[in-house]
Each structure stands twice: as C-alpha cells, then as structure tokens.
MARZA-677957 format. One record per residue: x, y, z of N, C-alpha, C, O, CB in turn. Coordinates in steps of 0.2 Angstrom, whole numbers, padded with zeros to 4 digits, always signed. Atoms other than C-alpha are relative to their C-alpha. Glycine has a CB too. Layout:
# MARZA-677957
XYZXYZXYZXYZXYZ ...
# end
This chain:
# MARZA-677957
-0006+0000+0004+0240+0615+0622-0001-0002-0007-0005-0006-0008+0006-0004+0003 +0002+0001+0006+0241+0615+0603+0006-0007-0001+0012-0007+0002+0000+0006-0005 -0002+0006+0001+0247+0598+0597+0005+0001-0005+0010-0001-0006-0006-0005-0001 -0004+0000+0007+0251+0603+0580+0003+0009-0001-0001+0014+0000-0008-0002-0008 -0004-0007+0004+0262+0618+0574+0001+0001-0007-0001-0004-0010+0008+0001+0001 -0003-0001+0008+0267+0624+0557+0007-0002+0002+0009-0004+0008+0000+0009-0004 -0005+0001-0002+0284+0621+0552+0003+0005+0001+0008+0004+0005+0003-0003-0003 -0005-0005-0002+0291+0637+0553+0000+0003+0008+0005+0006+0010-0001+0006-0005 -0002+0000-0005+0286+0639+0572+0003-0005+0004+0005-0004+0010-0003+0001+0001 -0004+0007-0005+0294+0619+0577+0006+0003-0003+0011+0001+0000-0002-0010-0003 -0007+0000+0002+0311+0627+0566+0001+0007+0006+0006+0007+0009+0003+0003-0010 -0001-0003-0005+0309+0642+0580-0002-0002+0004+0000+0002+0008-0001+0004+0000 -0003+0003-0007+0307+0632+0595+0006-0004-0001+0009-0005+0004-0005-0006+0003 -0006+0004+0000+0322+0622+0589+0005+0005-0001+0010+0002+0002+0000-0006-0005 -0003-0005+0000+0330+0635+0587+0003+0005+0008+0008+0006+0010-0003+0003-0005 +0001-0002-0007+0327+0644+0604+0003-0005+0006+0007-0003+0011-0008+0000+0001 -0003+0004-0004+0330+0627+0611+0007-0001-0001+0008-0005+0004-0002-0004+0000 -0006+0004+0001+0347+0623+0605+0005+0006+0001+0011+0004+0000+0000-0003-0006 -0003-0007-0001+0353+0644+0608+0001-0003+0009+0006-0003+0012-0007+0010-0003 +0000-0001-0006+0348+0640+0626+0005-0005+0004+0005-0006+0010-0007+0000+0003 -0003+0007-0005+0360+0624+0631+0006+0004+0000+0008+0008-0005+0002-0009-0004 -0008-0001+0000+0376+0629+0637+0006+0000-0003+0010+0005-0003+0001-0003+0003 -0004+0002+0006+0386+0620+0626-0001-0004-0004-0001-0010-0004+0005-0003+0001 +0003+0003+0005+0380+0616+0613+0006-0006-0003+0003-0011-0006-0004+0007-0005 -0006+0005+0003+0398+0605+0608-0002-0005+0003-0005-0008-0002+0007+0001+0002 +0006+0004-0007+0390+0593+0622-0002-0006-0003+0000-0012-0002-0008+0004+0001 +0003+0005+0004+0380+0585+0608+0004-0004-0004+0002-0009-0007-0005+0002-0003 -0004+0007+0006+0396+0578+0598+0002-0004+0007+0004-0009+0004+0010+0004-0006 -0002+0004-0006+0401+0568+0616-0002-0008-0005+0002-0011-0007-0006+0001+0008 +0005+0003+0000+0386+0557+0610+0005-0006-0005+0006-0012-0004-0007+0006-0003 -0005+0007+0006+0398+0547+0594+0005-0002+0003+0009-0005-0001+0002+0003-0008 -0005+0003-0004+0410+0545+0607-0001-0008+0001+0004-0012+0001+0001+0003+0006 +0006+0008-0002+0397+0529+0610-0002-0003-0009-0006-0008-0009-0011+0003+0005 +0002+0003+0006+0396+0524+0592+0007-0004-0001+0013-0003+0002-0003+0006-0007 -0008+0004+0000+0410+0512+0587-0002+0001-0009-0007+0001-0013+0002-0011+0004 -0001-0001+0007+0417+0515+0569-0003+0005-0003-0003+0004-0009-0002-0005-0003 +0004-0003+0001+0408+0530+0567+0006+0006+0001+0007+0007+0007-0006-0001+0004 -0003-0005-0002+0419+0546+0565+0000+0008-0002+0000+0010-0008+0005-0001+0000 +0006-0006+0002+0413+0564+0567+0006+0006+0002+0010+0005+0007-0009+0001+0007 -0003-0007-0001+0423+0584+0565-0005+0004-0002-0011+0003-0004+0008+0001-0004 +0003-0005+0002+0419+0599+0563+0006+0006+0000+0009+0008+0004-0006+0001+0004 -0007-0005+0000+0432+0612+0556-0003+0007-0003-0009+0007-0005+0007-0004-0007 +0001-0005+0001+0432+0630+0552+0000+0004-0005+0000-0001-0009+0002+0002+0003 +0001-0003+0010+0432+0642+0534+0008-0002+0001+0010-0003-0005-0003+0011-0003 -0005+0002+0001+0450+0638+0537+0005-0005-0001+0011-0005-0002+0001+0001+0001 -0004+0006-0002+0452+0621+0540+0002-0003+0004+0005-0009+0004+0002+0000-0002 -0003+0003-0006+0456+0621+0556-0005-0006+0005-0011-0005+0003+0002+0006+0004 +0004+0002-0005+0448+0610+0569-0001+0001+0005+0002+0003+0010+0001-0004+0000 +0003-0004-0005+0436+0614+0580-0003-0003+0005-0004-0002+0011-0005+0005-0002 +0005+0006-0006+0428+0598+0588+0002-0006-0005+0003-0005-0011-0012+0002+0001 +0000+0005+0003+0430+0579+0583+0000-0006+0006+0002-0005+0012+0007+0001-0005 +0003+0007-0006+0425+0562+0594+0007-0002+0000+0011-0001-0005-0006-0007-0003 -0004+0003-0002+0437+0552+0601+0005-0003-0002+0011-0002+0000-0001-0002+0001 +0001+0006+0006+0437+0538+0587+0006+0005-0005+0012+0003-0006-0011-0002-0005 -0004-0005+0004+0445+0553+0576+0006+0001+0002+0011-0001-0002-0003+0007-0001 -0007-0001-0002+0458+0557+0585+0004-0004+0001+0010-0004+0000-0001+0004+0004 -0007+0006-0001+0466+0541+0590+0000-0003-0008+0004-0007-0010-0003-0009+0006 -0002+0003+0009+0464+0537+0570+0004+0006-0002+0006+0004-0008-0007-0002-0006 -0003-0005-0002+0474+0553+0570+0007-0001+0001+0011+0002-0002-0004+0003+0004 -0004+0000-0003+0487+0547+0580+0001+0004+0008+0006+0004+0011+0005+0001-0004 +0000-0004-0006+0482+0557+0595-0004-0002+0007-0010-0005+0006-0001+0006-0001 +0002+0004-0008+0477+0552+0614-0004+0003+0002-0007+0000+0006+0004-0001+0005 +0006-0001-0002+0465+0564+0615-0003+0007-0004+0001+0011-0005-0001+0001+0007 +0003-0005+0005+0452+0576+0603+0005+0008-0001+0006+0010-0006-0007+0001+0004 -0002-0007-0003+0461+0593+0613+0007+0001-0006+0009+0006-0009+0003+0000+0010 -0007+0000+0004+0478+0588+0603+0000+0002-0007+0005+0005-0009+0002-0007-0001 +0001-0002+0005+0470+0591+0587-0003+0007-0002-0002+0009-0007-0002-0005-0002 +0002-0005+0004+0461+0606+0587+0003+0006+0002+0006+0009+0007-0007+0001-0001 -0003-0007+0002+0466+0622+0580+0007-0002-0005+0011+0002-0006+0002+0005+0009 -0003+0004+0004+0476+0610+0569-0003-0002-0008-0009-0003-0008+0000-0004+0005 +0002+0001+0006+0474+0607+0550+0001-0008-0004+0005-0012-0001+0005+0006-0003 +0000+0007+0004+0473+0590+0537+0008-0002+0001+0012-0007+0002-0004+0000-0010 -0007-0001+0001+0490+0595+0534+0005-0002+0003+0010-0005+0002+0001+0004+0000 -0004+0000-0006+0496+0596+0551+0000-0008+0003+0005-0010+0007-0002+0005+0006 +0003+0005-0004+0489+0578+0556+0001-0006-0008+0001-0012-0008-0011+0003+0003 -0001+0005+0007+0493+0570+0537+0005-0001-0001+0009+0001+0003-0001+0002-0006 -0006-0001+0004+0507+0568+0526-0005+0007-0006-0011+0009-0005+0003-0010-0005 +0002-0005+0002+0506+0583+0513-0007-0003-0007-0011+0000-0009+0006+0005-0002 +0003+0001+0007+0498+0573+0497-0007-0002+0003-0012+0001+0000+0004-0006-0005 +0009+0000-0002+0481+0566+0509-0002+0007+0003-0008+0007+0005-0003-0006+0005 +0003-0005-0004+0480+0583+0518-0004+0006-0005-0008+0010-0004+0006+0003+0004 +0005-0003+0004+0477+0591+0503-0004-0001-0004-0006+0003-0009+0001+0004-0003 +0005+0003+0005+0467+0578+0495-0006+0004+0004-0010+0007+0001+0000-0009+0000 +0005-0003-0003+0457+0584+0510-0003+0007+0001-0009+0008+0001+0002+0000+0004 +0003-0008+0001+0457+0602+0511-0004+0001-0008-0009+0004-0009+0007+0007+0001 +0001-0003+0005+0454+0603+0493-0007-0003-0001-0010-0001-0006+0005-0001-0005 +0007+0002+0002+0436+0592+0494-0004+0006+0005-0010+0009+0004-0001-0008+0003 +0003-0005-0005+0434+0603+0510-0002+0007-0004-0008+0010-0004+0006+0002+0006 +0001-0006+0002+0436+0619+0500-0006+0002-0005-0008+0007-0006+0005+0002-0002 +0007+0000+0005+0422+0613+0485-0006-0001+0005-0011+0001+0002+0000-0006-0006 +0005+0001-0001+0410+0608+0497-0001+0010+0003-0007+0012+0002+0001-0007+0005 +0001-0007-0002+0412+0629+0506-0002+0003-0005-0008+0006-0005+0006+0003+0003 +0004-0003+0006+0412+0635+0489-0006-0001-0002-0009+0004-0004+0003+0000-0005 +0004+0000+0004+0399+0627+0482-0009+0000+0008-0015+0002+0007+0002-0008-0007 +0006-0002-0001+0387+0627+0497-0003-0006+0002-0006-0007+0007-0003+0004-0004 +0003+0008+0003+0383+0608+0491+0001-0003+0006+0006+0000+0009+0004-0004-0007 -0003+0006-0006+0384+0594+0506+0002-0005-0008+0000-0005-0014-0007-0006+0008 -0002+0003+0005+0394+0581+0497-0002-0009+0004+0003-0009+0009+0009+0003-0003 +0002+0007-0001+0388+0562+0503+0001-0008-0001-0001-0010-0006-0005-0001-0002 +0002+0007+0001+0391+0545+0503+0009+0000-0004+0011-0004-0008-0008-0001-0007 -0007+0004+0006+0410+0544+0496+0006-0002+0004+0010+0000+0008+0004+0006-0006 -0004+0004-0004+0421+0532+0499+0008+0002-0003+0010+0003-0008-0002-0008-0002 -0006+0000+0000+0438+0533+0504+0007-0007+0002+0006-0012+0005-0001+0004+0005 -0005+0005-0002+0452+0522+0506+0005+0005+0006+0009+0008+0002+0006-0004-0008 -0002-0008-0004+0460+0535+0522+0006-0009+0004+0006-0015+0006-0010+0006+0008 -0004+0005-0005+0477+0528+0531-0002-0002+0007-0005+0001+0010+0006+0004+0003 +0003+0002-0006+0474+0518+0546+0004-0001+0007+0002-0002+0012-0004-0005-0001 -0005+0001-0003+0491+0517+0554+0005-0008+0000+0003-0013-0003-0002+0002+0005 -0003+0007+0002+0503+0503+0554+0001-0001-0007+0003-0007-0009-0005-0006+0002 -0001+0002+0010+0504+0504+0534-0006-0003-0003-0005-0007-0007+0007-0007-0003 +0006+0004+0000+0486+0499+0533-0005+0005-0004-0006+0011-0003-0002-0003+0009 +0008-0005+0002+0470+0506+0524-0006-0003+0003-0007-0009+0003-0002+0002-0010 +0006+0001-0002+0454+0506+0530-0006+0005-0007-0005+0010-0010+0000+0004+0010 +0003-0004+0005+0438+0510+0519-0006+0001+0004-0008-0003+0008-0001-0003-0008 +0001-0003-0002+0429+0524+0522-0007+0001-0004-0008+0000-0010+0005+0003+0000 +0005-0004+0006+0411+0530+0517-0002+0007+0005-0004+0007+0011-0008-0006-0003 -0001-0004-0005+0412+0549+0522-0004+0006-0005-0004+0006-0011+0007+0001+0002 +0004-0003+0005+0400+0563+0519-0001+0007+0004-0002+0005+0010-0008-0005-0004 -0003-0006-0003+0402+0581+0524-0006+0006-0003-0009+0006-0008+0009+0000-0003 +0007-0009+0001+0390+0599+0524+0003+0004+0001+0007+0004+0006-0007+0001+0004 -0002-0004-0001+0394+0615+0524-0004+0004+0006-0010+0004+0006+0003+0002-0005 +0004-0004-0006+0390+0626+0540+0000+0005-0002+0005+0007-0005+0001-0001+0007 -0001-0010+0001+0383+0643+0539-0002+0003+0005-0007+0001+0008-0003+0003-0006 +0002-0004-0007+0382+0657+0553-0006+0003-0001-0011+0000-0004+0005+0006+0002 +0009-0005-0002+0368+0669+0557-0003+0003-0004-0009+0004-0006+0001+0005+0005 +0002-0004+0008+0371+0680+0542+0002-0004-0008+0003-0001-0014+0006+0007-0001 +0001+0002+0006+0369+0666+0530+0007-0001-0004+0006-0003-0009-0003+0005-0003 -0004+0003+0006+0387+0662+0524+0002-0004+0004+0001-0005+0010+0005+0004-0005 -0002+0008-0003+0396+0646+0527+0007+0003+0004+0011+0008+0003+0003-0009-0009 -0007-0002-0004+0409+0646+0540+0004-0006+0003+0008-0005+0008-0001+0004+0006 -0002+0004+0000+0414+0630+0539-0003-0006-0001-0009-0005-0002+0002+0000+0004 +0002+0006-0001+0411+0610+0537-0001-0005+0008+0003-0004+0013+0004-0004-0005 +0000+0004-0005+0404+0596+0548+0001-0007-0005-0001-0007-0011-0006+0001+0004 +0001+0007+0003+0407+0578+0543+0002-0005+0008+0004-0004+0013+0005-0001-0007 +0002+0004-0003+0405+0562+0548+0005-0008-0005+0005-0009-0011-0009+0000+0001 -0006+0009+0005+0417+0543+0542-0004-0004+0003-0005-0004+0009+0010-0002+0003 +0003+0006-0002+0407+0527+0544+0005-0004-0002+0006-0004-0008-0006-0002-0002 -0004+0006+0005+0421+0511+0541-0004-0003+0001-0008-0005+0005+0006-0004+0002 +0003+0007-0002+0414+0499+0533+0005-0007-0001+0002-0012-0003-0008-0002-0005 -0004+0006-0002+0428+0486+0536+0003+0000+0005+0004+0005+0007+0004-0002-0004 -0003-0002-0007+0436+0480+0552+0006+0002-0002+0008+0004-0008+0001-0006+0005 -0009+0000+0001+0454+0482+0557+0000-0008+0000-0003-0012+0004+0004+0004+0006 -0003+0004+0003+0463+0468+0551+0000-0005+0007-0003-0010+0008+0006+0002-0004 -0001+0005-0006+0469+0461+0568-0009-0003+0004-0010-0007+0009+0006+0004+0008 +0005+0003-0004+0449+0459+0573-0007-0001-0005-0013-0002-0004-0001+0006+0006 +0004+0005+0004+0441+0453+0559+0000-0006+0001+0003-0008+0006+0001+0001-0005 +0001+0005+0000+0434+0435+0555+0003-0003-0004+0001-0002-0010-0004-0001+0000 -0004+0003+0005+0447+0424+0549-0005-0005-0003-0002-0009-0007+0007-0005+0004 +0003+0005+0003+0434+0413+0543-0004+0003-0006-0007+0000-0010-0005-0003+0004 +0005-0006+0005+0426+0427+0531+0006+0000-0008+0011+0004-0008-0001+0009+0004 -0004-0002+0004+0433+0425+0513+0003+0006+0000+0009+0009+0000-0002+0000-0005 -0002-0009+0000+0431+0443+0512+0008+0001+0003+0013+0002+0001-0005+0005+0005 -0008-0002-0007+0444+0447+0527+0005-0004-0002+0010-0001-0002-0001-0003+0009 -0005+0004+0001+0453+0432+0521+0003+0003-0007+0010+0004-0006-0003-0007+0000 -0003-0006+0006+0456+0443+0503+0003+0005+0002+0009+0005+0000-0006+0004-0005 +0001-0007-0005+0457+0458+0512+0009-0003+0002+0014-0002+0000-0008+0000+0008 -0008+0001-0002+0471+0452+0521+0006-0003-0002+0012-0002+0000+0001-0002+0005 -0005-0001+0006+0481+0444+0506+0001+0006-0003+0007+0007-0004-0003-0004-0005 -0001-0009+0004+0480+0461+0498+0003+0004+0004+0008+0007+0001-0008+0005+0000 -0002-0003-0006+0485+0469+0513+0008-0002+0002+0012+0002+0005-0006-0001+0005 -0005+0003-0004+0499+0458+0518+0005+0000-0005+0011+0002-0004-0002-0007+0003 -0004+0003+0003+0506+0452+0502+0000+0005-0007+0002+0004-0012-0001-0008+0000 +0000-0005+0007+0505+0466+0490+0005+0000-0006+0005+0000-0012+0001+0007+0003 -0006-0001+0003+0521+0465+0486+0002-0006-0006+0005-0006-0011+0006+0000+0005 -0002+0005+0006+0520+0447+0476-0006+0001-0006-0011+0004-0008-0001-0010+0003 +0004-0001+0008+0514+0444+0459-0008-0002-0001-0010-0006-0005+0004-0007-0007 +0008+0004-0001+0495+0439+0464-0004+0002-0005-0002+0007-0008-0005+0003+0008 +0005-0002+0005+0482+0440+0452-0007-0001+0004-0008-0007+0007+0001-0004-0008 +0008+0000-0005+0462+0442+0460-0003-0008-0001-0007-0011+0003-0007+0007-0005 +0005+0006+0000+0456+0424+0452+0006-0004+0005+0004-0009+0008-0003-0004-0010 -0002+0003-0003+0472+0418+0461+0000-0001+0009+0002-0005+0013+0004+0001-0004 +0001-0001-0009+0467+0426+0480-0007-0003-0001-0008-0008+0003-0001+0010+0003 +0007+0004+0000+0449+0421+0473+0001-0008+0002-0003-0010+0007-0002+0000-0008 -0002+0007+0002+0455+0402+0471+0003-0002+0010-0001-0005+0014+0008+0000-0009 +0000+0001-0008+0463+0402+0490-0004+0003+0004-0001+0004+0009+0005+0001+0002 +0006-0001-0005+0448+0409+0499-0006-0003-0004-0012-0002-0003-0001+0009+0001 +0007+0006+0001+0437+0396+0491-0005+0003-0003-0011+0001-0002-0004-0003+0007 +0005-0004+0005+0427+0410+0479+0000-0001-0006+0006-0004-0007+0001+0007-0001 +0000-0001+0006+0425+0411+0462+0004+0005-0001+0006+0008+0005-0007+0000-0004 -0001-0008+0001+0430+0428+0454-0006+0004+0000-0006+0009+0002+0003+0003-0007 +0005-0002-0001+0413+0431+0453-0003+0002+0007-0006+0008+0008-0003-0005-0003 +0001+0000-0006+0409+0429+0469+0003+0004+0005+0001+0007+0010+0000-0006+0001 -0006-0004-0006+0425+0437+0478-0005+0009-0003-0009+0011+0001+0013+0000-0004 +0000-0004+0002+0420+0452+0467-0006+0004+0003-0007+0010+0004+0001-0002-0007 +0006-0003-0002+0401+0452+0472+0001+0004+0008-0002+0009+0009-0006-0005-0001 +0002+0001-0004+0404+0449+0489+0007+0006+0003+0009+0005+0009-0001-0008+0001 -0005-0006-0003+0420+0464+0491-0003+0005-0003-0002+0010+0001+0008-0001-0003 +0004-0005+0000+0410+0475+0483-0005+0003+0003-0007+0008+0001-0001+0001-0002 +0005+0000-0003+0396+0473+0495+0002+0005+0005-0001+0010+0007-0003-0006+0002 -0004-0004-0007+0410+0478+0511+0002+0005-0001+0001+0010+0002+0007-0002+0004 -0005-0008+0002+0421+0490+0502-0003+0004-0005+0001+0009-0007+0009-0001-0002 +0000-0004+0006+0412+0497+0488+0003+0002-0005+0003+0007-0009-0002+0003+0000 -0006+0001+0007+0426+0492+0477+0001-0004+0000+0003-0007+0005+0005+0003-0002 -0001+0004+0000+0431+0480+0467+0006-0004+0004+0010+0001+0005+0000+0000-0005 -0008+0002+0000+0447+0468+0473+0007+0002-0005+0012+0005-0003+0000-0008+0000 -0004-0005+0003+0456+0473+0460+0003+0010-0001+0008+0013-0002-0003-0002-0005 -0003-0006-0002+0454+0491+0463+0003+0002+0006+0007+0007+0007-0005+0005-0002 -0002+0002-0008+0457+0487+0482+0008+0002-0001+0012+0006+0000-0002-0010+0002 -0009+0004+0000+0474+0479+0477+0005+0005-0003+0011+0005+0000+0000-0008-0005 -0002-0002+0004+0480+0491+0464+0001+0009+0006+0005+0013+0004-0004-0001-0007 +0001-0004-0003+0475+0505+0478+0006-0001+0007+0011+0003+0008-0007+0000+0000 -0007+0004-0003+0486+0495+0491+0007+0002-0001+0011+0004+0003-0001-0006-0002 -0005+0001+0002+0500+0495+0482+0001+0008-0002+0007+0009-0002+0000-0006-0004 -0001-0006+0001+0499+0513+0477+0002+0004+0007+0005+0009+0007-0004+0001-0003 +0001-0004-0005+0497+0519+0494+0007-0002+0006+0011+0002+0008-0008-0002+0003 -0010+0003+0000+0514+0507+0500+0004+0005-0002+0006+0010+0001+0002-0008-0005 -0005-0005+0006+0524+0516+0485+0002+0006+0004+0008+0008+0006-0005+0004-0009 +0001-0006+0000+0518+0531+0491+0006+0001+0007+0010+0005+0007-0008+0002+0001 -0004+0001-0006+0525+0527+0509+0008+0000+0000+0011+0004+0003-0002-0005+0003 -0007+0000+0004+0542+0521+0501+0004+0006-0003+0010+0008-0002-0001-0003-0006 -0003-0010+0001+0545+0539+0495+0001+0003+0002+0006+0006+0002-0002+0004-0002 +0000-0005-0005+0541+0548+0507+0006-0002+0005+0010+0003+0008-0007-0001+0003 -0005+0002-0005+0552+0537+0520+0006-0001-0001+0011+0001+0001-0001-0006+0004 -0008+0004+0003+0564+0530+0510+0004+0005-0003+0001+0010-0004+0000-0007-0005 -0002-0002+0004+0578+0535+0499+0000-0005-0008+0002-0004-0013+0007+0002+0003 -0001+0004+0004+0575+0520+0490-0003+0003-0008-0008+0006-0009-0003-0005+0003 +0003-0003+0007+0573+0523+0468-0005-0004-0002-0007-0010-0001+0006+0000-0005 +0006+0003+0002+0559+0524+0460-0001-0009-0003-0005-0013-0002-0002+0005-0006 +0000+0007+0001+0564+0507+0452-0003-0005+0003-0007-0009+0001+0003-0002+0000 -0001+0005-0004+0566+0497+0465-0005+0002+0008-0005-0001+0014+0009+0000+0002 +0007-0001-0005+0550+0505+0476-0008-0004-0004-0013-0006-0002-0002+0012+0000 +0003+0004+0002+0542+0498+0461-0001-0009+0001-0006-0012+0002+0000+0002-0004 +0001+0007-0003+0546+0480+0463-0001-0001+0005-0006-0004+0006+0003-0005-0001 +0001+0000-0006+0546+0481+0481-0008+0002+0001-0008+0005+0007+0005+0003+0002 +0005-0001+0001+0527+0485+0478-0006-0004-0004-0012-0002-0004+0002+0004-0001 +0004+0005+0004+0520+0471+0467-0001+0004-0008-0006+0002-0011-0008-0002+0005 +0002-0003+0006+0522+0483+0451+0007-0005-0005+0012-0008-0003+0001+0011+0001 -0004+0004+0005+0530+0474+0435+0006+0003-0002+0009-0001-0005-0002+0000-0006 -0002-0004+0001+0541+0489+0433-0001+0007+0002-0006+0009+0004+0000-0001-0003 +0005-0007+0000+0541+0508+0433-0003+0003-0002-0006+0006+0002+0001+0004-0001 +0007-0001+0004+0531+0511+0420-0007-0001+0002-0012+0003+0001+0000-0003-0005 +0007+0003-0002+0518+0501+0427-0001+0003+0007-0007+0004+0010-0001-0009+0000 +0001-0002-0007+0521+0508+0445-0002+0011-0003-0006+0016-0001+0010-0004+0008 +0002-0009+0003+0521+0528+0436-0009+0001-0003-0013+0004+0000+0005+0002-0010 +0005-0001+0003+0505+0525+0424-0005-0001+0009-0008+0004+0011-0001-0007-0007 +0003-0002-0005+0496+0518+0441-0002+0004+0006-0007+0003+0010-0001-0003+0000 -0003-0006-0004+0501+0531+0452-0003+0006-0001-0007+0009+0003+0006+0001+0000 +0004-0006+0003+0496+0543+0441-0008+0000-0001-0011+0005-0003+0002+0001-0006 +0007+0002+0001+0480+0536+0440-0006+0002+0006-0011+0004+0006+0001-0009-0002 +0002+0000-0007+0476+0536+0459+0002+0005+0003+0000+0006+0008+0000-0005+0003 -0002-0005-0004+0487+0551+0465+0000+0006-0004+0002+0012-0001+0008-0002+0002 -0001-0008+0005+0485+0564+0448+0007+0002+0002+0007+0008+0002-0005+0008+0001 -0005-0002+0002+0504+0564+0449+0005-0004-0002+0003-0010-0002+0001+0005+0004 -0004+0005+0001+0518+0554+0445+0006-0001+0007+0009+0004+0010+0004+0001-0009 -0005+0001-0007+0530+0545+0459+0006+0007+0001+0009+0009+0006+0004-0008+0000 -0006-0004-0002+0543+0558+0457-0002+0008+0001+0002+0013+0002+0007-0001-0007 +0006-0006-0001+0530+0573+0458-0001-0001+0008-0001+0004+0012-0008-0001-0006 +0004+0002-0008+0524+0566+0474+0006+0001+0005+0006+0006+0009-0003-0010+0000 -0007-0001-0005+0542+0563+0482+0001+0007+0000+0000+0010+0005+0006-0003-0002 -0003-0006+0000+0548+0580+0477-0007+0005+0003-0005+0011+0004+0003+0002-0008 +0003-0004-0002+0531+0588+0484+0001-0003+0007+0001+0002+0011-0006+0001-0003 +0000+0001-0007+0532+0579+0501+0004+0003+0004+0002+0005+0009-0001-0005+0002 -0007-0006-0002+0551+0586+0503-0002+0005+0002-0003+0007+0008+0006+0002-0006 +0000-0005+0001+0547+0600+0499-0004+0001+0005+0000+0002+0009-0002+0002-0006 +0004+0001-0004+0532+0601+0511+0005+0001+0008+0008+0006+0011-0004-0006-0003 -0003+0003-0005+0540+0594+0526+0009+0003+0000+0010+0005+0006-0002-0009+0000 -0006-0005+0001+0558+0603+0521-0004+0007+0002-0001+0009+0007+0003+0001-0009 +0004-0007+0000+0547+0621+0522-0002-0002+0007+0000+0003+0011-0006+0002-0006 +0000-0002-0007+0541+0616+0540+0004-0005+0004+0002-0008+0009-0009+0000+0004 -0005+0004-0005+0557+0605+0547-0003-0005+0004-0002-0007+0010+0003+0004+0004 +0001+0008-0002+0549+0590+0548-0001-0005-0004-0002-0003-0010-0005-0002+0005 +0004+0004+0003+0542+0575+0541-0003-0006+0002+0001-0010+0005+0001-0001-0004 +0005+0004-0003+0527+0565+0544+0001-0006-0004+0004-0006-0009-0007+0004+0000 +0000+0007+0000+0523+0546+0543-0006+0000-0003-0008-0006-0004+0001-0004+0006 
# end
C-alpha cells in the first residue's frame, strides 16, 4: 500500500469519502458537545439550513427544527437581523471568509454576550457560493455563572446591572480593586474591548430596547440609560447603530407593522 499520495489524490479520497455518508449533516451533531461554541449554516438566501443546539436556545428556541427555513430577521429584532444579513451578503459576494470578529450579540434577559464569530462562504459543484457556514465562540460567561471573585465579572456585571447611573470606568475600576490600567488590560484580554466601549455599547443596546418596547420619549430613554441627555444618547447611537434613535424606532415599527408583530 502506498503510504504517501499527492495532494490532489488525498482531496479525491476525501471527497469520495464524504459523497458516500449518508448524512453528511451528521457531522454538525458533533458541536452539540462543545459548550460555548455556536455553529449554522444558511443558504444564498439566508435562510437556515442546519445550526447546533447551543444556537438555537440562544435563539429563543427549544430545538434546532424551529429555526430552519427561517431568516436573522425572523429570529431578531429588525436592526440586528440586518446587521446580519448584510455581513452575510458581503461575505457571498465577495467569496472572502471573514474571521475573527467580535460581536456584542443579544443574549436574552436584556443582557449581551461577546462574541468572536467568523463565517465562509460555501460553494456547490459548479463553483458558485450557495451559501455561508459559521461558527460563534463566547468568550465571556453568562452573568449568573460566572466568578464573583473575578474583577473582570465583577466590572462586567456593574456595567451590565447598573448602566443606568452616572459610573465612570476609573470609578468601577476603584470598586473591583483595579487600577484603570489594569481593568482596561485585563477586559480586553476577555472581551476584546475596552470597559469603556463595553459600557457605552450596553447602554446603547438598553436605549435600543426602550424604543422598540416602549412608548417612552427619546428624552427620558436617555436618562433612563446612563446618557447626560439626548444629544449625548443621539451622537452615541449613531455611532454604534449608523442611525439615530428616532431612525431606529421608526424602522422597527415599520418592520414589525408590515409583518403584524413585534419582536423582543
């Protein structure tokens, strides 16, 4: 038996081999057993075709089946669904895998989880793409099962909890026993962003919620948010959403008005 092959006859046994399994879907089981680890795979249209477990209860659903043949859209609010499709649709066009980027993605409960997620485009037999695969690693816990002994977590969930008061970073620094230095090094190591952009991201992502649920005015979504004002809750909004809060509300209506509902 020959020991050694070229590569172009090991890409046609692997090829041969992987035509002949049954189901070949089979092999996404497999991240069902990874924890924190979450894997789709959607179609040139965005729909979903396969996703682990992990995905779908972060989803809001009890089991994978619920979700596909389902869109970002269907499973989002409208503003992350087409934060989604619209990365989805540069990665089809261009062909490119896109790697390594971090997300701040809802995690339920009013809560974010950060994300590092990195996505490829699939292509059929005749060579064009007919969809993406991706994959989400968190790298922070959830809040109720983290280590209260960990600044980090201990930042983390000032940020998370108390958004709404006037906090400033060396002052979360100062009660978790950090420098700013230190918080700064040691939050960029978990989340690959600073506390400050953490917190400002937090507080945007709340707002955002406020709009959507409430009737409450922009004003008073801003202090109720840890912003100084409207201005300051508009400029950073705009900053992190490309649109301004009353852009945002009037698209989600509109959205959720056009299919007679709205989502959480």
């Amino acid at each position: 038996m020959t020991l050694y092959k070229s590569r172009m006859d090991m890409q046609e046994i692997c090829s041969k081999w992987f035509e002949s399994l049954d189901d070949a879907s089979e092999l996404l089981r497999l991240f069902d057993f990874l924890p924190g680890v979450f894997l789709y795979v959607k179609d040139d249209s965005g729909r979903f075709v396969a996703m682990n477990a992990a995905l779908a209860h972060l989803s809001g659903a009890a089991d994978p089946q619920e979700c596909l043949g389902k869109t970002d859209v269907d499973l989002h609010s409208a503003y992350w669904g087409r934060r989604y499709q619209e990365e989805d649709r540069e990665v089809m066009q261009s062909g490119v895998e896109r790697p390594h980027q971090v997300w701040l993605v809802p995690t339920g409960r009013g809560r974010l989880g950060t994300f590092v997620s990195s996505k490829i485009p699939l292509r059929g037999k005749a060579g064009t793409v007919i969809g993406i695969a991706g994959v989400m690693i968190r790298l922070d816990q959830d809040l109720e099962t983290n280590d209260p002994s960990d600044p980090v977590d201990q930042a983390t969930r000032r940020m998370t909890e108390r958004y709404a008061d006037a906090m400033e970073i060396a002052r979360i620094a100062e009660e978790v026993g950090l420098s700013v230095s230190q918080l700064n090094r040691r939050f960029r190591a978990k989340h690959q962003i600073p506390p400050s952009e953490y917190l400002q991201r937090v507080r945007v992502y709340q707002a955002s919620r406020l709009l959507v649920e409430t009737q409450t005015t922009i004003g008073d979504v801003a202090l109720q948010c840890g912003f100084y004002d409207q201005a300051h809750l508009n400029r950073t909004f705009r900053k992190w959403m490309q649109m301004t809060p009353s852009e945002f509300r009037r698209l989600e209506r509109t959205i959720s008005s056009s299919e007679g509902t709205v989502r959480k």
